[in-house]
C-alpha positions as CSV (number, residue, x, y, z in Angstrom):
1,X,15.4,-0.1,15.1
2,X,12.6,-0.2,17.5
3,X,13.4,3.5,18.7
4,X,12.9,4.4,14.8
5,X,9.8,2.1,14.4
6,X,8.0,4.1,17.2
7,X,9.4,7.6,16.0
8,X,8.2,6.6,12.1
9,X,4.6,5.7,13.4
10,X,4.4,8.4,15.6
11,X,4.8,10.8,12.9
12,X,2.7,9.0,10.0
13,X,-0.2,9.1,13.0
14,X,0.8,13.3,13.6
15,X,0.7,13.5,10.2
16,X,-2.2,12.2,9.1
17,X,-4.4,13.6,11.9
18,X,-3.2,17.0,10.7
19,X,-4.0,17.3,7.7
20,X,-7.3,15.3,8.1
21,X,-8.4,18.5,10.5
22,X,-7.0,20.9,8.0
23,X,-9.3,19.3,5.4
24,X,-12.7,18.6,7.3
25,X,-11.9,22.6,8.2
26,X,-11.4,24.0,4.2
27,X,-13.8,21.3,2.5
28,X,-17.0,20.6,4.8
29,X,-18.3,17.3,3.0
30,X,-22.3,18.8,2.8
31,X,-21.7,21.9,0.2
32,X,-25.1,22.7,-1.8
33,X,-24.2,22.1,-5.6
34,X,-24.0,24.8,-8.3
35,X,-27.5,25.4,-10.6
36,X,-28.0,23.4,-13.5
37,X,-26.5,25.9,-15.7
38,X,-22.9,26.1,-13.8
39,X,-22.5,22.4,-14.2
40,X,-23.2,22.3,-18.3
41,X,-26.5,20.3,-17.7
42,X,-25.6,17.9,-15.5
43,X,-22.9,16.3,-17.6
44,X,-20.3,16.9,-14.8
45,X,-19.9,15.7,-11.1
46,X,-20.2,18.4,-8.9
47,X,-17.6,18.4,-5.8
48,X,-20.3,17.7,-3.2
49,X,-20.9,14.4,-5.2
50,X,-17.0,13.5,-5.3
51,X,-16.0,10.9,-2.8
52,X,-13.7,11.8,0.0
53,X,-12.4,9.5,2.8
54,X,-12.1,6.0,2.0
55,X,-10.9,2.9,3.4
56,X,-9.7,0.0,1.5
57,X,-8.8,-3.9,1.6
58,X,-6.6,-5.1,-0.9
59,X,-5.1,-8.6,-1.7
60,X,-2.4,-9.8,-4.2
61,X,1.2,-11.0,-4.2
62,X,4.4,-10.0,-3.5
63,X,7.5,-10.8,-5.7
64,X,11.2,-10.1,-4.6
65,X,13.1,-9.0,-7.6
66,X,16.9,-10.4,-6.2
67,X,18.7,-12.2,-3.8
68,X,18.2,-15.0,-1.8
69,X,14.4,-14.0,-0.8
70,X,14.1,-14.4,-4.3
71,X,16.0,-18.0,-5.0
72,X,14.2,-18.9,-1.1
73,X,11.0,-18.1,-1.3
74,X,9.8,-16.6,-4.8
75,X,6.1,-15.4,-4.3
76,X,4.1,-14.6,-1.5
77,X,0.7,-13.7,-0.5
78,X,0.1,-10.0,0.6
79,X,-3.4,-8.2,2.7
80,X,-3.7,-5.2,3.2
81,X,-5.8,-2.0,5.0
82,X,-5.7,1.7,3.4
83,X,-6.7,4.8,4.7
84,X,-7.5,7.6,1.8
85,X,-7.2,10.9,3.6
86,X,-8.4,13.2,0.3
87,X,-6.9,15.9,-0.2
88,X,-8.2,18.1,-3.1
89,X,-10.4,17.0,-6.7
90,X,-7.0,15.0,-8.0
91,X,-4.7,14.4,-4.7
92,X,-4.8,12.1,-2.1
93,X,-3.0,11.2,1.1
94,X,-2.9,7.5,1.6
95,X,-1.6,5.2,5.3
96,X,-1.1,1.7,4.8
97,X,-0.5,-1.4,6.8
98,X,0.0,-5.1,5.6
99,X,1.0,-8.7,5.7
100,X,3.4,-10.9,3.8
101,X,4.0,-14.1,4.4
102,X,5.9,-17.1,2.6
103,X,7.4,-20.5,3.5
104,X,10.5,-21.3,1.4
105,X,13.5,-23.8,0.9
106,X,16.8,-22.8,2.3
107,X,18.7,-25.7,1.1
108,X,17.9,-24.6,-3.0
109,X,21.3,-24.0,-4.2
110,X,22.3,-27.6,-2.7
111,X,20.5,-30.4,-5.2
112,X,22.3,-33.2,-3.4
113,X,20.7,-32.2,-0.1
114,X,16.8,-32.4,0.6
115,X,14.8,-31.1,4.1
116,X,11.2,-31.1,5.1
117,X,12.4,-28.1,7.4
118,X,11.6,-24.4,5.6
119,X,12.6,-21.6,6.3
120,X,9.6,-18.9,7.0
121,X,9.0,-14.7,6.2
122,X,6.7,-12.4,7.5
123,X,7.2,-8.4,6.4
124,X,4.8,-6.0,7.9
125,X,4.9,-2.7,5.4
126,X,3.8,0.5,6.8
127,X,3.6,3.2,4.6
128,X,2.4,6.5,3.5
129,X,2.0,7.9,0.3
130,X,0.8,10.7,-1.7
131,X,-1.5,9.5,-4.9
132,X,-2.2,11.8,-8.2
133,X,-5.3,10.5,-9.8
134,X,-6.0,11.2,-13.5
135,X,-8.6,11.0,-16.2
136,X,-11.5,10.9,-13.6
137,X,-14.5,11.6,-15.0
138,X,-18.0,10.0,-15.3
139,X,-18.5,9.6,-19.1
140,X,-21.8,11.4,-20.7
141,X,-23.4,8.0,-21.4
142,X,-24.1,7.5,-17.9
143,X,-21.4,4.8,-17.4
144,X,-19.2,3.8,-14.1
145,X,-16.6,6.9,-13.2
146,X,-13.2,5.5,-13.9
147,X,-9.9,6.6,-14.0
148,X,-6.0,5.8,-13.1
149,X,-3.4,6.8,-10.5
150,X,0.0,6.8,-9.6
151,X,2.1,8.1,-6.4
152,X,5.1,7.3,-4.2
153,X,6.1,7.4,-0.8
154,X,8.3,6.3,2.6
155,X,7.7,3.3,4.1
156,X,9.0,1.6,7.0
157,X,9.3,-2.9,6.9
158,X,9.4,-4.9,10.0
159,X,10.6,-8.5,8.9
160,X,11.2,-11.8,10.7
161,X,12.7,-14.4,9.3
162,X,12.6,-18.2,11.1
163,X,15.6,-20.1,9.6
164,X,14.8,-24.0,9.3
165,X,13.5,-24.3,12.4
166,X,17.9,-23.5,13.6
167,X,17.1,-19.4,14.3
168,X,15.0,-16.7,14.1
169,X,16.2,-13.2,13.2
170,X,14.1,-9.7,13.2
171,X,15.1,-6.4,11.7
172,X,13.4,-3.6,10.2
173,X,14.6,-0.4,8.0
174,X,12.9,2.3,6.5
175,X,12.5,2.3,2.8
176,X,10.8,4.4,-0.9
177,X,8.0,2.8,-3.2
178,X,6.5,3.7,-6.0
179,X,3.2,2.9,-8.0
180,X,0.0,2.8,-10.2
181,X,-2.7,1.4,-10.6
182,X,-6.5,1.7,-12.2
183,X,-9.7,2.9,-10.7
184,X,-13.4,1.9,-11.3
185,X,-16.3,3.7,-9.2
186,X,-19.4,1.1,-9.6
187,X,-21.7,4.1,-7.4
188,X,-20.7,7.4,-5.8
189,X,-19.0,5.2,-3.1
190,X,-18.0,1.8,-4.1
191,X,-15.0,1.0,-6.2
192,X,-12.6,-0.9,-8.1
193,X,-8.7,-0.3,-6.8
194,X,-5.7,-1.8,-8.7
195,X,-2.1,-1.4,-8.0
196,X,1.6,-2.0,-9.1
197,X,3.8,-1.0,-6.5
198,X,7.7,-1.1,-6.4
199,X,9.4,-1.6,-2.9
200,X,12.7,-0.4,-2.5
201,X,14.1,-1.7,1.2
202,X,17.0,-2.9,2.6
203,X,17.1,-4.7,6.3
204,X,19.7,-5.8,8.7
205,X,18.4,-8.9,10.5
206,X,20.2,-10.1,13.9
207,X,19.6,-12.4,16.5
208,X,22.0,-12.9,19.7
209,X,24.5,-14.9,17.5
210,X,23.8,-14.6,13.8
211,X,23.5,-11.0,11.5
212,X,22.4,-10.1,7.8
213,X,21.6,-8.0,5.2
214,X,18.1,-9.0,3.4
215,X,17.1,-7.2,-0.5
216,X,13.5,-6.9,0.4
217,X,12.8,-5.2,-2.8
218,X,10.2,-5.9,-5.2
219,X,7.0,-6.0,-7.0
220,X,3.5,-6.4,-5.0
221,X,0.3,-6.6,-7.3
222,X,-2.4,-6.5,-5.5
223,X,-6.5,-5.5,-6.0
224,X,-9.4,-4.6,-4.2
225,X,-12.5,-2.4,-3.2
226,X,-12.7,0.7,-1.9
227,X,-15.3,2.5,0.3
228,X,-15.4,6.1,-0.1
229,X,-17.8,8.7,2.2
């Protein structure tokens, strides 16, 4: 697993420096806009006006949708970084990192049988993704640019489980997600990010004397803001 962790971010960081270089080479950020009378009177952005790069922080929660990290632990808070490596007008290439954690009951199924010692998760998600955003415009009115987006990609979950204070297992497994999610622009930079993903991961967790298959998948909401340049 570790020998697969090192190969995945390897790659994701290959990856994304490539095509960063390819863009900064085929769309220099500082292009002089069109005259007046190739952008309909100013009624549409021009690309030089269009954000690019952007980093974001987003926060939410995480909710398995079966198994026993469901029945053990139920929600969980999730945070979030994102790098937007833009691609074209409408496509962007998007590397993630973030942190769930949740403390749960491991004795749930047992109503006879009561503990003040929980059990505890922590998942770190890497991913990368490729997003489609549509219906982005900046209405005639003069009103915020908004639009929505959707996308999928691979990602790669390194989970630790600590088992009522009796053992502590780590694993990690690569895995697909999917989502969507609105967007608001409040200026030319700043904006508004939602987002409904659906994890789809599997792990094997082990420890010298104890081995296990975890469902890690499930739905993460989570919002935030964006800064784009």
């Amino acid at each position: 697993m570790r020998k697969s962790f090192i190969i995945f971010i390897t790659y994701l960081l290959f990856s994304c420096f490539l095509i960063h270089k390819s863009h900064s080479e085929e769309f220099p950020k500082e292009l002089k806009p069109p005259p007046d009378s190739a952008v309909n009177q100013g009624t549409r952005r021009t690309i030089s006006n269009s954000p690019l790069d952007g980093v974001t922080l987003l926060t939410g929660i995480y909710y398995p949708l079966q198994g026993e990290v469901k029945d053990i632990y139920g929600g969980a808070f999730a945070i979030g970084g994102q790098y937007c490596f833009n691609m074209s007008r409408s496509i962007d290439l998007l590397g993630a990192v973030s942190l769930i954690k949740s403390d749960g009951d491991p004795y749930y199924d047992d109503p006879t049988f009561s503990s003040d010692r929980l059990s505890n998760i922590q998942l770190v998600p890497f991913e990368l993704s490729i997003r489609q955003r549509i219906a982005f415009m900046k209405s005639l009115q003069g009103f915020v640019t908004r639009g929505l987006y959707f996308g999928g990609g691979i990602n790669y979950i390194r989970a630790r489980e600590k088992v009522a204070d009796m053992f502590t297992t780590n694993g990690g497994d690569f895995g697909i997600h999917l989502f969507v999610g609105p967007q608001v622009f409040f200026t030319n930079n700043l904006a508004f990010d939602g987002e409904i993903k659906l994890i789809m991961n599997g792990v094997d967790m082990r420890d010298s004397n104890n081995e296990y298959s975890m469902n890690l998948s499930g739905l993460v909401i989570r919002a935030g803001l964006s800064w784009y340049y």
